[in-house]
N, C-alpha and C positions, 0 to 999 in steps of 0.2 A: 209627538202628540197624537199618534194615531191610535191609540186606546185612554183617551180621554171617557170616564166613564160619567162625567158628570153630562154630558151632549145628549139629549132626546132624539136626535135625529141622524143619519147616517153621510158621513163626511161625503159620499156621490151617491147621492139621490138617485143617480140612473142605472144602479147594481144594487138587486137584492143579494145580502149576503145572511145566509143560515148557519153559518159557523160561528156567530158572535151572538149568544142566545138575549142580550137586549135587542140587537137587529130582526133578531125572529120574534120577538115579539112588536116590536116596532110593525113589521110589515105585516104579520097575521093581523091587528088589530087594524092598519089601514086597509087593507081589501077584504076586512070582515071575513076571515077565513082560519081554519085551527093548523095550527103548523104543521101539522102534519101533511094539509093539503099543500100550502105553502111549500115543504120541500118537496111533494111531489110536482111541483109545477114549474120550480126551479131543475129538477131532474129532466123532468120531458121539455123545455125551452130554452132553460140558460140562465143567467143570470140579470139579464136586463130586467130593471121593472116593468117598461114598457110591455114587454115580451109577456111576463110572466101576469100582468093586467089584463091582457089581449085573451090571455089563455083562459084566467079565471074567471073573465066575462067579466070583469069590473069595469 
């Protein structure tokens, strides 16, 4: 069940993951930001949301 594609939302909330291009959209549009930024903030911090919120100042 882990590519259930009908799900809005990502099965751990507490990992941004940019490899699954619903997820990247999912997360660019909650911290208002263009994926692009998004992978670069998962590049310089990791994959935690926390993490990658802290970074983009959300």
């Amino acid at each position: 069940m882990s590519d259930d594609l009908s799900k809005k939302r990502p099965q751990d909330a507490t990992k941004v993951n940019v490899n699954e291009s619903w997820e990247l959209e999912y997360w660019s549009k909650k911290f208002g930001v263009t994926k692009d930024q998004l992978k670069n903030a998962v590049r310089a911090v990791g994959v935690s949301a926390a993490a990658v919120q802290k970074y983009l100042g959300k």
